[in-house]
C-alpha positions in Angstrom: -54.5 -90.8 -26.7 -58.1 -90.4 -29.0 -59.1 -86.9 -30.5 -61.8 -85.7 -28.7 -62.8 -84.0 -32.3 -61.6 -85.5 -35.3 -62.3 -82.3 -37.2 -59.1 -82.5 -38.9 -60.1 -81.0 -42.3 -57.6 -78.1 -43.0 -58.0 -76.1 -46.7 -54.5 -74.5 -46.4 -53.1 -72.7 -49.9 -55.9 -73.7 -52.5 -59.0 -72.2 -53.6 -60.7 -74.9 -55.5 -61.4 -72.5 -58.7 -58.1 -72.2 -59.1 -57.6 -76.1 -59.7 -59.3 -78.1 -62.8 -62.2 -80.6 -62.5 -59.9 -83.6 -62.1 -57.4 -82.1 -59.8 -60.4 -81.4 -57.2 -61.2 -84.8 -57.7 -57.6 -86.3 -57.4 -57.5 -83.8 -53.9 -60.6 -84.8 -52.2 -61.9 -88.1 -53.6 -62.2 -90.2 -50.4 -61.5 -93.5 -52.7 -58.5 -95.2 -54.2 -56.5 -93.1 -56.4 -54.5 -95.5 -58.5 -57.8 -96.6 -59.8 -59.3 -93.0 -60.2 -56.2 -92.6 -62.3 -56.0 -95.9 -63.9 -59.5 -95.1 -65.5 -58.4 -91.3 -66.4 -55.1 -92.8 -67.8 -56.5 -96.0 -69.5 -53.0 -97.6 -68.0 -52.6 -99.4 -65.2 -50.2 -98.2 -62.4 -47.2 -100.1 -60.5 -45.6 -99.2 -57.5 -41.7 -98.2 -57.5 -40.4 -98.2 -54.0 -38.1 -95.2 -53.3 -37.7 -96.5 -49.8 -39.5 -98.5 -47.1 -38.2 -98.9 -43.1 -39.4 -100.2 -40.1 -39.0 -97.5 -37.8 -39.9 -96.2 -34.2 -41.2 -92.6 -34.1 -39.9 -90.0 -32.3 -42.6 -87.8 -31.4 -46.5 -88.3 -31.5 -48.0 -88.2 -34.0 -51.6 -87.0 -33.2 -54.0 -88.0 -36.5 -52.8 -91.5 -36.2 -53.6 -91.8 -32.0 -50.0 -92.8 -31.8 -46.7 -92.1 -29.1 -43.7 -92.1 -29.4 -41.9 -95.5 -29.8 -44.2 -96.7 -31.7 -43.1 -98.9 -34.4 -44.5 -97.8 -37.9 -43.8 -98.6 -41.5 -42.4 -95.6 -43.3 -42.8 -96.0 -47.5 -42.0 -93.5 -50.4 -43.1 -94.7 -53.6 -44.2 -93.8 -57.2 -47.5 -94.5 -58.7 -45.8 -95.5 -62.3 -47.7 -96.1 -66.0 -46.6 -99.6 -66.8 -47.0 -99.1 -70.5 -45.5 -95.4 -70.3 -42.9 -95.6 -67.4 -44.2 -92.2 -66.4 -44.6 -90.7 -62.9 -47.7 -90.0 -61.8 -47.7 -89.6 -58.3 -45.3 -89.6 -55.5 -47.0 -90.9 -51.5 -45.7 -90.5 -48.4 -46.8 -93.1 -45.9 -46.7 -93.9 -42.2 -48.4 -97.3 -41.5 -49.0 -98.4 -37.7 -47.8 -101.8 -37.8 -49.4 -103.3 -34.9 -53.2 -102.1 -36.3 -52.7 -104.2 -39.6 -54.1 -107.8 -40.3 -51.0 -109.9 -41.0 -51.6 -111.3 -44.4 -52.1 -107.4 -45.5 -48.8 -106.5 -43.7 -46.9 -108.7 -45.7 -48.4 -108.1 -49.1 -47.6 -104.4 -48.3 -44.1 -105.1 -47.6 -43.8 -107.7 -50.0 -45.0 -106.8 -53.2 -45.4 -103.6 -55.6 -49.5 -103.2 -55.1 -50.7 -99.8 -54.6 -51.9 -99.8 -51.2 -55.6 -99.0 -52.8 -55.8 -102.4 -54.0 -54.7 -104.0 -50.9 -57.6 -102.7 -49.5 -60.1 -104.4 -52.2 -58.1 -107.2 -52.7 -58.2 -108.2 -48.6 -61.5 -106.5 -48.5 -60.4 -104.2 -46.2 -63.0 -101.8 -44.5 -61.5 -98.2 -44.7 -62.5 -94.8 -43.8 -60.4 -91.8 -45.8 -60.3 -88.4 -43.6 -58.5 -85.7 -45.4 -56.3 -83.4 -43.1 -54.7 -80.6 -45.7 -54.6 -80.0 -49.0 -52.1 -77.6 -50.5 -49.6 -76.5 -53.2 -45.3 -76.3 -52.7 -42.5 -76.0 -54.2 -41.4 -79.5 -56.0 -37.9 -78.9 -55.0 -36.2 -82.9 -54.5 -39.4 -84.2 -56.5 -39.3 -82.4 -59.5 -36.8 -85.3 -60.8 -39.4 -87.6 -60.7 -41.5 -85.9 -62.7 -39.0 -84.6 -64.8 -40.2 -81.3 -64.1 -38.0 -77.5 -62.8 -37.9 -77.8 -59.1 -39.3 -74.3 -59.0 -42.6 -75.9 -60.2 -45.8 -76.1 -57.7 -46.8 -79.7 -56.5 -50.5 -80.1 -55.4 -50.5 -82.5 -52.7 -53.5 -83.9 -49.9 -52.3 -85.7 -46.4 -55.2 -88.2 -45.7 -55.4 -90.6 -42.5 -56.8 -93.8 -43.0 -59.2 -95.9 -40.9 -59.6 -99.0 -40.5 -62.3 -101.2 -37.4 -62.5 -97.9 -36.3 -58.4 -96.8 -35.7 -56.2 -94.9 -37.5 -53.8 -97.2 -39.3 -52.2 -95.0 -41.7 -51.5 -91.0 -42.8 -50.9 -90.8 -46.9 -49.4 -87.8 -48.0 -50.2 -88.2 -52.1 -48.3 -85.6 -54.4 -48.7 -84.5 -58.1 -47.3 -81.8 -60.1 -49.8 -78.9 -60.8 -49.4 -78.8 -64.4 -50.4 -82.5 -64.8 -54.3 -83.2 -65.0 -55.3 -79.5 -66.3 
């Protein structure tokens, strides 16, 4: 499967006045975030796993050019201030095993690097194409950011590519009241 048009791009619930300088930046920066944040911080950022599985999909999943069956890498995880143990950002990834060098697979899987600096580290060609960016309800997350689950979230689902495929879809979540 290919897309004939990869004209993904969806604004769906935001109008970027409503949003601050560095949210629109956080939202539709095509580069790595943990170091967009890192620099905003002045702290640099760890990963916390919440949960990682190798699993076949169940249905197609169309920004990625993938069927179903196909195995992928499914990862929750928290962008956390090593000097400040605070929560920064939560990201929701789906990572097409078979499209991935092996020496970046297993870092990925291995260690707690922000998948950013994988890509610098292994010199990894990318290409960012944002999908949606939107606003929820925090509902389940707001305990990670120690925030009322009746809070909104700000979120942007990306797919990343890499020699030209899609290797990975980022969803990438922050609560609205942080960078204002």
């Amino acid at each position: 499967m290919t897309l004939e048009s990869p004209n993904l791009l969806i604004y769906d619930q935001l109008e970027p006045v409503e949003l601050s300088s560095f949210q629109r930046i956080l939202l539709l920066a095509d580069g790595t975030l943990t170091k967009i944040l890192e620099a905003h911080l002045t702290e640099q950022l760890m990963v916390v796993k919440l949960s990682e599985e190798i699993i076949p999909i169940t249905t197609a999943i169309l920004p990625l050019e993938i069927e179903a069956g196909c195995e992928v890498i499914k990862r929750n995880i928290l962008l956390q201030g090593q000097i400040s143990q605070r929560n920064w950002l939560y990201a929701e990834s789906i990572i097409v095993i078979e499209r991935l060098e092996e020496k970046f697979r297993d870092k990925l899987i291995k260690s707690h690097v922000p998948i950013g600096k994988l890509w610098i580290e292994h010199k990894e060609e990318t290409f960012k194409e944002i999908i949606i960016t939107a606003r929820e309800t925090a509902n389940d997350l707001a305990q990670y950011f120690d925030i009322a689950k009746e809070e909104k979230i700000l979120y942007r689902t990306y797919r990343v590519l890499s020699r030209q495929k899609p290797v990975m879809m980022i969803t990438e979540k922050f609560p609205e009241s942080y960078f204002v």
